[in-house]
C-alpha positions as CSV (number, residue, x, y, z in Angstrom):
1,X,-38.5,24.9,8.6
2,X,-40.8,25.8,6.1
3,X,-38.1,25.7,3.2
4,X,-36.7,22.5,4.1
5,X,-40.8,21.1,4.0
6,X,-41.0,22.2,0.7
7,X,-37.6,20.9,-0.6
8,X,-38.1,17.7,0.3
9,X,-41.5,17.2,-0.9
10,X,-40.1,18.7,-4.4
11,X,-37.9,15.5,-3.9
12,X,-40.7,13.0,-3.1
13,X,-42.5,14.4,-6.0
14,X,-39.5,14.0,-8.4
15,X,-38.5,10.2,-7.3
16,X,-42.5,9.4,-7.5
17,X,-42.3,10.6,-11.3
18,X,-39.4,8.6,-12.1
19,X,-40.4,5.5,-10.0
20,X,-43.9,6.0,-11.7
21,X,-44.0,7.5,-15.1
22,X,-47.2,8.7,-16.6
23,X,-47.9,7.1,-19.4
24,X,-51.0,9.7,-20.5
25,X,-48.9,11.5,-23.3
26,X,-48.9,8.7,-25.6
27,X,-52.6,8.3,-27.2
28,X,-52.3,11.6,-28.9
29,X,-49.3,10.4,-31.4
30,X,-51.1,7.3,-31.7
31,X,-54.1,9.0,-32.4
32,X,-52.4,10.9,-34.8
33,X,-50.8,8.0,-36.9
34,X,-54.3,6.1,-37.0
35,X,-55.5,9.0,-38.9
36,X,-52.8,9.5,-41.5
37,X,-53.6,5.7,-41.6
38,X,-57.0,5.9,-42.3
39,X,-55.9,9.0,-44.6
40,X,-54.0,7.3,-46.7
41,X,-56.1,4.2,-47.1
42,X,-58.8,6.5,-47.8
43,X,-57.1,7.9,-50.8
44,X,-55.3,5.2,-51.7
45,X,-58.6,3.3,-52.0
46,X,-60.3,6.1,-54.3
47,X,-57.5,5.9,-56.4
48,X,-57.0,2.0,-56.7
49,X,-61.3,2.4,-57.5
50,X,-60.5,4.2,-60.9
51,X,-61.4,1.8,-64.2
52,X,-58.3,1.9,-66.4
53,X,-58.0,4.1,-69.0
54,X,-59.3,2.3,-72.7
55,X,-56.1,1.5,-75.3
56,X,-55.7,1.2,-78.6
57,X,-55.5,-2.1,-79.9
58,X,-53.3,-1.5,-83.0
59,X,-51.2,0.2,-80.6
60,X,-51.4,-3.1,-78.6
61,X,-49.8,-5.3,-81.4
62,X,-46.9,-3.1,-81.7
63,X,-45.9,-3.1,-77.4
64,X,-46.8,-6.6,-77.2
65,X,-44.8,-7.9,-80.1
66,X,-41.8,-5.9,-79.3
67,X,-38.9,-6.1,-81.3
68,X,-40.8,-7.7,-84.4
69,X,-43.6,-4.8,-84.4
70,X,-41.9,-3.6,-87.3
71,X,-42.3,-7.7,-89.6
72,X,-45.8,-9.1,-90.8
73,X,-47.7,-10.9,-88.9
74,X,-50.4,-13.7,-89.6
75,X,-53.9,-13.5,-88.8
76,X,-54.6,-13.0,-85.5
77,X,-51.6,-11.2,-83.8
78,X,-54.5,-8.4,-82.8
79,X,-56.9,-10.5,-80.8
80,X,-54.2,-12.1,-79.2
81,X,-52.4,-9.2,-78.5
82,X,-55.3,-7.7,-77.1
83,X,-55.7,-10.2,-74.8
84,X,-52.6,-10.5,-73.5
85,X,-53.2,-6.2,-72.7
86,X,-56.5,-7.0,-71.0
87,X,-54.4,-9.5,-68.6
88,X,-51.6,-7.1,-68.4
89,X,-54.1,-4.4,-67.1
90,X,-55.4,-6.6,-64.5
91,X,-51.9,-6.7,-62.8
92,X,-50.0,-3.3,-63.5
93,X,-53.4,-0.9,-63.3
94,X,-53.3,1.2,-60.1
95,X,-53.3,-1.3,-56.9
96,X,-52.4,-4.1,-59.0
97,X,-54.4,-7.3,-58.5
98,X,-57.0,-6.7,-56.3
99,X,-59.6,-9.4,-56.3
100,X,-57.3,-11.4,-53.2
101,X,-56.1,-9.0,-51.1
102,X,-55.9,-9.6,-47.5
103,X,-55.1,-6.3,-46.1
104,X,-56.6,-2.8,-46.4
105,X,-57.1,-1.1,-48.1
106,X,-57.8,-3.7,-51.2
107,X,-59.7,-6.0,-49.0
108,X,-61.8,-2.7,-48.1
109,X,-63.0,-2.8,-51.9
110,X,-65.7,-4.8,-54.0
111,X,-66.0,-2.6,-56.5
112,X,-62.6,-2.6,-58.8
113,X,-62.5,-6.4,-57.7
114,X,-66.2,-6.8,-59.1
115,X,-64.8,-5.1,-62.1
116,X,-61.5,-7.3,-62.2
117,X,-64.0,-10.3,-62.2
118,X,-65.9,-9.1,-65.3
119,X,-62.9,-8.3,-67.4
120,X,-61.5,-12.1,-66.0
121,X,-64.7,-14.0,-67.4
122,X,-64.4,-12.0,-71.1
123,X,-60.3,-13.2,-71.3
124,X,-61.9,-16.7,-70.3
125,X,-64.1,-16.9,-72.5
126,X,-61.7,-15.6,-75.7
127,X,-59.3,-18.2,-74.2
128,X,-61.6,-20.6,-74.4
129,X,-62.2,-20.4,-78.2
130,X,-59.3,-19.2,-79.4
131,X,-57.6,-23.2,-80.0
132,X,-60.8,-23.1,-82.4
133,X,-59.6,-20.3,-84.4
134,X,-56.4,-21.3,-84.7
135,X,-55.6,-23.9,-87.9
136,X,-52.2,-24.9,-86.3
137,X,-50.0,-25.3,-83.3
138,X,-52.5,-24.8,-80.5
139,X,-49.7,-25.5,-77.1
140,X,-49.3,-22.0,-75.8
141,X,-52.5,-21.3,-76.3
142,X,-54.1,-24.8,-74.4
143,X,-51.4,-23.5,-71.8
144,X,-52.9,-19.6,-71.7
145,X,-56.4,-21.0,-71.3
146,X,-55.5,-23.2,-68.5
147,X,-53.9,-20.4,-66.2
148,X,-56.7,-18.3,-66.5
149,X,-59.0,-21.2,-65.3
150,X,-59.4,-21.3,-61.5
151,X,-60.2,-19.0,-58.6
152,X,-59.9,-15.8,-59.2
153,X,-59.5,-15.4,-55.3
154,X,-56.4,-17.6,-54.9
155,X,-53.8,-15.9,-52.7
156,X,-52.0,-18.7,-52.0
157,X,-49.3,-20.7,-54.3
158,X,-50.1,-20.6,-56.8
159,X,-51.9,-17.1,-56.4
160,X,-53.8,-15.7,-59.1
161,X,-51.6,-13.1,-60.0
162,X,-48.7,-16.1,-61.0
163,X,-51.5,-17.6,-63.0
164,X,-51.7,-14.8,-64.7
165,X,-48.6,-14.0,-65.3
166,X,-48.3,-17.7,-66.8
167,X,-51.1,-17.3,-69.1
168,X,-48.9,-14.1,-70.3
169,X,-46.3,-16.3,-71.0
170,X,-48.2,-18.8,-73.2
171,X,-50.0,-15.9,-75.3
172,X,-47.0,-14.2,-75.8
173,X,-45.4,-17.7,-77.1
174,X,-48.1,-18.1,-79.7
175,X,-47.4,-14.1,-80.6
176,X,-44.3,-14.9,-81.5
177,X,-45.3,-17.9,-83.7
178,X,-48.1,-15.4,-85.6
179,X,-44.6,-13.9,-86.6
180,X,-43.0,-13.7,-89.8
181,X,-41.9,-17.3,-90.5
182,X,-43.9,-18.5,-88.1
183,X,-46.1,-22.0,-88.2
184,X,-49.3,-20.1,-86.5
185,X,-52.1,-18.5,-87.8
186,X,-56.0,-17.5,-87.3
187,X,-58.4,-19.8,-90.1
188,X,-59.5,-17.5,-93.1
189,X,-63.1,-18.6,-93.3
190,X,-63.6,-17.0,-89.4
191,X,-63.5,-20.7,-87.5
192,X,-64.9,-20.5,-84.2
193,X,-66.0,-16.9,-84.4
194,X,-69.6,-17.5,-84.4
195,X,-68.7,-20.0,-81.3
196,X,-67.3,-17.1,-79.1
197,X,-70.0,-14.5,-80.5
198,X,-72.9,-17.0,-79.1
199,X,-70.9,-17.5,-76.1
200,X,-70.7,-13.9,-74.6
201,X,-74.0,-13.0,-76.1
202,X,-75.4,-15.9,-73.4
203,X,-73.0,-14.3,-70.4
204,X,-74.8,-10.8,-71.4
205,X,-78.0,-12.5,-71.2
206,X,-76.9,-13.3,-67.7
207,X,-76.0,-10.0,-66.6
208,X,-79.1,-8.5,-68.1
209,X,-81.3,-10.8,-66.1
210,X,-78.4,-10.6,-63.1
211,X,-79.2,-6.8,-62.9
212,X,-82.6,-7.1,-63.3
213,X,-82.8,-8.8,-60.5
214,X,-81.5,-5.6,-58.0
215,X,-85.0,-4.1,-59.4
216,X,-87.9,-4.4,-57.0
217,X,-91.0,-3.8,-59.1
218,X,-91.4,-6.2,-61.7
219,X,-93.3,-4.1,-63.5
220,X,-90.3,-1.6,-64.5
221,X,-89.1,-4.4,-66.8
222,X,-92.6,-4.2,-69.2
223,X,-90.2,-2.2,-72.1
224,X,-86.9,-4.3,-72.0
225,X,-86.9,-8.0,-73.3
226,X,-86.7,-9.1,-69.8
227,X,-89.4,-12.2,-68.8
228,X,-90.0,-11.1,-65.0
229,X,-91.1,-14.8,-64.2
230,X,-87.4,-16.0,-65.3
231,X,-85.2,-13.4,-62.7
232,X,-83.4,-14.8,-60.3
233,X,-84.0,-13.9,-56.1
234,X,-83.7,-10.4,-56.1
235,X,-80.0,-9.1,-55.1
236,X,-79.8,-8.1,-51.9
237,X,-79.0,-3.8,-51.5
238,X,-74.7,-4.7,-50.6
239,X,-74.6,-6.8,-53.9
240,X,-76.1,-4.4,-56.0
241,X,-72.5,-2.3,-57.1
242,X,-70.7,-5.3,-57.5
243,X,-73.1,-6.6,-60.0
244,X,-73.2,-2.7,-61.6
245,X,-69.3,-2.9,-61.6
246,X,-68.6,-7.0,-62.9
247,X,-71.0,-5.8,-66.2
248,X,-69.2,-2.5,-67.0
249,X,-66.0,-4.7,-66.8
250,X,-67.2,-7.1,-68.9
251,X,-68.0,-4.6,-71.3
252,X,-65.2,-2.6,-70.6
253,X,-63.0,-6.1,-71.8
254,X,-65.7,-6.9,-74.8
255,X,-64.8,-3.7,-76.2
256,X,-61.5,-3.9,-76.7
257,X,-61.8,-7.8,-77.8
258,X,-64.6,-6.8,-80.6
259,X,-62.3,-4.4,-82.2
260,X,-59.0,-6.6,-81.8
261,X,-61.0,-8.7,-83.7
262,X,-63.0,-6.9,-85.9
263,X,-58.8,-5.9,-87.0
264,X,-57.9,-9.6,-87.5
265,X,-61.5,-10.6,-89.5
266,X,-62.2,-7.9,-91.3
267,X,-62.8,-9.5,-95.1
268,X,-65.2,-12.1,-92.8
269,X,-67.3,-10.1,-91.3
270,X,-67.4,-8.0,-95.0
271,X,-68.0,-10.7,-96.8
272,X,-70.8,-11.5,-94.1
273,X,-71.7,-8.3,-94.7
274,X,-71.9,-7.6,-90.7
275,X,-69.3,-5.2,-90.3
276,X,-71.9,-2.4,-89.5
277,X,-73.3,-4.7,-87.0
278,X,-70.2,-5.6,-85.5
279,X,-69.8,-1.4,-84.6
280,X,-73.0,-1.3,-84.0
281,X,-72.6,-3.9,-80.8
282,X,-69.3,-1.7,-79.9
283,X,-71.2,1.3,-80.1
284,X,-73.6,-0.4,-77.5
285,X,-70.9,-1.6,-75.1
286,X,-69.2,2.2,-75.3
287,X,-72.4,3.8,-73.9
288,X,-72.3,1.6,-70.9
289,X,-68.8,3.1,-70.0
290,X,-70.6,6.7,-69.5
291,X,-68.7,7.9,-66.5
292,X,-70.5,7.4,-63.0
293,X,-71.3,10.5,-61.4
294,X,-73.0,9.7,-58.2
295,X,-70.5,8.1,-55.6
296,X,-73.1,5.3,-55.4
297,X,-74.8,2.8,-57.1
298,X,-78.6,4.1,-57.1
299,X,-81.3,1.6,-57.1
300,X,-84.3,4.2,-57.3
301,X,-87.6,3.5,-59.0
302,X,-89.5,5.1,-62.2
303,X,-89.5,9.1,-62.1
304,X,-88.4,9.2,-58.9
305,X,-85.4,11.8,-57.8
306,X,-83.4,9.1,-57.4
307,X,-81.7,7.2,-60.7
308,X,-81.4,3.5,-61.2
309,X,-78.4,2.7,-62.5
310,X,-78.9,-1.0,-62.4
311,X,-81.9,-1.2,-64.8
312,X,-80.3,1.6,-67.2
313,X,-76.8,-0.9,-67.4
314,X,-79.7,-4.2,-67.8
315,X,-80.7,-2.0,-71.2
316,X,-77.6,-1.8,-72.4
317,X,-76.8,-5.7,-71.7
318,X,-80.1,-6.8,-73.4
319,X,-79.5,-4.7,-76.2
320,X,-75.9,-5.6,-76.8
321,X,-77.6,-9.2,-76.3
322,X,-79.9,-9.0,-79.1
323,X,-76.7,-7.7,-81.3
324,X,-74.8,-10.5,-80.9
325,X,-77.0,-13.2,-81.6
326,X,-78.1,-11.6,-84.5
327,X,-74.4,-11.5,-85.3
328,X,-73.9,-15.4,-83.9
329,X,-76.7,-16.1,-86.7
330,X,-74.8,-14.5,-89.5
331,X,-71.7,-15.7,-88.6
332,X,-73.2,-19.3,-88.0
333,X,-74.5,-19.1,-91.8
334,X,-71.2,-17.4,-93.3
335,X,-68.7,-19.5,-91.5
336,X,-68.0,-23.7,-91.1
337,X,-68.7,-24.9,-87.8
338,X,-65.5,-26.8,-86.5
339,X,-66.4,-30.5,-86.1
340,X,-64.2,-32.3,-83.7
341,X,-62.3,-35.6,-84.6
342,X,-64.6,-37.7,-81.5
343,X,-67.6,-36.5,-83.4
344,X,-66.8,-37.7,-86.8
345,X,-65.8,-41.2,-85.4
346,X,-68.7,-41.7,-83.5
347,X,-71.1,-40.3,-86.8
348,X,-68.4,-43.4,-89.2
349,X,-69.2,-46.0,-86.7
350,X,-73.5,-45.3,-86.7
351,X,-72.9,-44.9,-90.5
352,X,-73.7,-42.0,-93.2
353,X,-77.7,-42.1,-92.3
354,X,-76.9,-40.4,-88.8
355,X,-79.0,-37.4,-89.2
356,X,-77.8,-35.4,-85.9
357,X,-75.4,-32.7,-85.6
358,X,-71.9,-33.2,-84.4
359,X,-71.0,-30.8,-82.0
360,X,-67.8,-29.0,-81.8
361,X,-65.1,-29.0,-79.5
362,X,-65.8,-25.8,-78.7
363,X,-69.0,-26.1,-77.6
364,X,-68.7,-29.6,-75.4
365,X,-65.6,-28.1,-73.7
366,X,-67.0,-24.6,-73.1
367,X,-70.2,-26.2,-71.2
368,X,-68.2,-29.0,-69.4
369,X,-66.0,-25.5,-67.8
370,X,-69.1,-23.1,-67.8
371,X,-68.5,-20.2,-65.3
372,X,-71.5,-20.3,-62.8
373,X,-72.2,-16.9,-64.0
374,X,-73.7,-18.2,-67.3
375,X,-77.7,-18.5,-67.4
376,X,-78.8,-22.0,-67.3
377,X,-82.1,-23.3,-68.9
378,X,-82.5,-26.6,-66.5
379,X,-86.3,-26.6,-68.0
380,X,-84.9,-27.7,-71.4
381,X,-82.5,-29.7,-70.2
382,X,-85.5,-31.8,-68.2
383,X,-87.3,-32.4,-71.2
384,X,-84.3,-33.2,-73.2
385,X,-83.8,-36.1,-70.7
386,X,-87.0,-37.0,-70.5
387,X,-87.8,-37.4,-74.3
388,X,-84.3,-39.3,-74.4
389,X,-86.0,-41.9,-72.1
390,X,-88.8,-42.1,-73.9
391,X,-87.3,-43.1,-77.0
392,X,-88.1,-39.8,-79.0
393,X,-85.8,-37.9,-81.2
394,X,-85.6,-34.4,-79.0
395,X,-83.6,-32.0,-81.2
396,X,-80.5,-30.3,-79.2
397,X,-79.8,-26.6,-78.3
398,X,-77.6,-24.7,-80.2
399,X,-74.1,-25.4,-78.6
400,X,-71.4,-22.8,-79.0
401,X,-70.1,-23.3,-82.3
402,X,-72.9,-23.5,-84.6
403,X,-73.1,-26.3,-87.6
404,X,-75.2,-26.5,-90.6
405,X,-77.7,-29.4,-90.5
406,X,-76.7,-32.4,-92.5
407,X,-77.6,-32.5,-96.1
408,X,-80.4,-34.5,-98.0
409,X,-78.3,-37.4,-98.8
410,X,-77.5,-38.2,-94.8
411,X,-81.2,-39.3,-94.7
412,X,-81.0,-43.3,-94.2
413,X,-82.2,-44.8,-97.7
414,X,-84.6,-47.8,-98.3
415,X,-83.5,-50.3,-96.2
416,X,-81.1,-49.2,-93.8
417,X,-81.9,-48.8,-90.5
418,X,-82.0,-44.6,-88.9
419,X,-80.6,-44.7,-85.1
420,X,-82.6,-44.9,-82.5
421,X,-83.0,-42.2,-80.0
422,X,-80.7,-43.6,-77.3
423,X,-77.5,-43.3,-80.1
424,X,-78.6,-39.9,-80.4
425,X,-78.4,-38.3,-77.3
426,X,-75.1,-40.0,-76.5
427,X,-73.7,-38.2,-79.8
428,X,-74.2,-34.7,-78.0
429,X,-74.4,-34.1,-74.4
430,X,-76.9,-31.3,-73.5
431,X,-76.3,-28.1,-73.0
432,X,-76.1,-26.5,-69.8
């Protein structure tokens, strides 16, 4: 009696367990496979976080051309070159494009995207001026500076990484014209070099002040030609990397760009004599690359244990700053200033005794697209208006391409009439 109790609860247990499975067994592999997720995303994230290794720009010219590496080329192949490998490093380094992922681990990271950001602006700005440079065909080049234009966090059609891949097309079109027997080529008095020179000396003024802003006391700022009153709100602590990591990119971009075209304006910048300079401002950017060691961006304070890599990246920004203008001013002096066809029509139609400055193309294009990255001066801009109104002749800022003032013979002889203040100010729109 006993044996037949016990076989057929063996049988009620057995139909129970098929009719009602436990299900308990299955976390574990689950478990498992979110942590060889999490593993892998891990890894994968420390890897995609490494800045790309530095290349040799001459080295550039000869992958980038191809084929022809072995034929002359005109003045200019390098930069361009070298900034079509600055674009090419933004989409084949580790990860690929970052900046718009959607899905882990990229959109885990701000760092490398911070970083892909900085080297973006540089290529901007180089696109920018580089129809200035060139005395000839500028399509592919109008085309190039276009793509790069936009949001650099565009995932949808067109994403940035087709952009990108675009503006690729359009440098590598004018490469190919900079060829032997082609109808391209850079100016040989250095046009619109002084333009881009003053242009990213004004975005490293930005970061300086940008990264002095992460600082709390003002008072750690007393050394470096920083005005305190003139920071922006201070950046709050989960901002403070990707500020640290969009300068080292710019400056990881600017170095490459300087040499490219240090290669391409060599006799300029000797005949300038500003060729030690020049190093000199790579030299700066270099020691900004130092490798990281801590696994953080430190914000500490004074002697403290603690470093601060923010204000230690700010000296190397201001310094580089002071470089390049001193190198805009040279330039400005050595080279002509590109006046723009609009300009010269509007000085023939107010006559010969228009004593104002034409500005370039360069320069009203350049501020018309300015990234909002760029440091503003709304102050001067105020007073500008303000004087305009009033009838007075307010002298303008700088603008990107520097020109020499008019000679002594502009000035309106006995007679004539000088324009008045309001034909002026429509001639150049202000800065900013």
């Amino acid at each position: 009696m006993a044996l037949t109790q016990k076989g057929a609860a063996r049988r009620r247990r057995r139909t129970e367990e098929l009719e009602r499975p436990d299900f308990g067994w299955i976390w574990k592999p689950l478990l498992t496979l979110l942590v060889l997720y999490l593993g892998v995303c891990v890894g994968l994230g420390a890897w995609w976080s490494r800045t790309p290794a530095a290349f040799d720009v001459e080295q550039a010219v000869a992958e980038q051309r191809g084929a022809a590496s072995g034929s002359p080329a005109s003045r200019g192949a390098v930069t361009t070159a070298g900034l079509m490998t600055l674009v090419e490093t933004l989409l084949d380094k580790p990860g690929g494009y970052l900046r718009n992922d959607l899905a882990p681990p990229g959109v885990w990271l701000d760092n490398m995207p911070a970083w892909e950001l900085g080297v973006l602006t540089q290529a901007r700005r180089l696109a920018r001026v580089l129809p200035v440079m060139e005395q000839s065909s500028t399509l592919g080049l109008e085309a190039a500076q276009e793509r790069l234009e936009g949001d650099s966090r565009n995932w949808f059609y067109p994403s940035t990484e087709k952009r990108l891949k675009e503006a690729l097309a359009g440098l590598g079109s004018h490469l190919e014209a900079l060829g032997e027997g082609g109808d391209a080529a850079f100016g040989e008095r250095g046009q619109g070099l002084a333009a881009w020179v003053e242009e990213f000396s004004r975005t490293l003024d930005d970061l300086g002040l940008r990264l002095s802003a992460s600082i709390g006391s003002r008072e750690e700022l007393r050394d470096l030609d920083i005005d305190a009153e003139a920071l922006p709100a201070r950046t709050p602590w989960y901002r403070v990397d990707d500020v640290f990591f969009e300068a080292r990119g710019q400056a990881w971009a600017l170095i490459h760009l300087l040499q490219a075209v240090q290669r391409d304006q060599a006799d300029v910048l000797a005949a300038a004599g500003l060729t030690a300079r020049w190093e000199s401002l790579v030299d700066e950017l270099e020691r900004s690359q130092r490798r990281l060691w801590s696994p953080l961006v430190l914000n500490g304070s004074g002697f403290g244990i603690f470093a601060n890599h923010s204000l230690v990246m700010a000296n190397h920004m201001v310094r580089a700053r002071d470089l390049s203008r001193l190198l805009a001013e040279g330039l400005a002096e050595a080279t002509p200033a590109p006046a723009t066809a609009a300009s010269n029509e509007a000085v023939a139609q107010e006559g010969p005794d228009v004593s104002e400055a034409p500005a370039s193309a360069a320069s009203s294009e350049a501020t018309a697209e300015e990234a909002p990255d760029v440091s503003e001066t709304p102050a001067s801009d105020a007073s500008r208006e303000a004087a305009a109104q009033e009838g007075q002749n307010v002298s303008e800022a700088p603008s990107l391409g520097t020109v020499e003032p008019a000679a002594e013979e502009d000035a309106p002889t006995e007679g004539e009439q000088a324009p008045s203040a309001d034909v002026a100010s429509t001639e150049e729109e202000p800065q900013g």
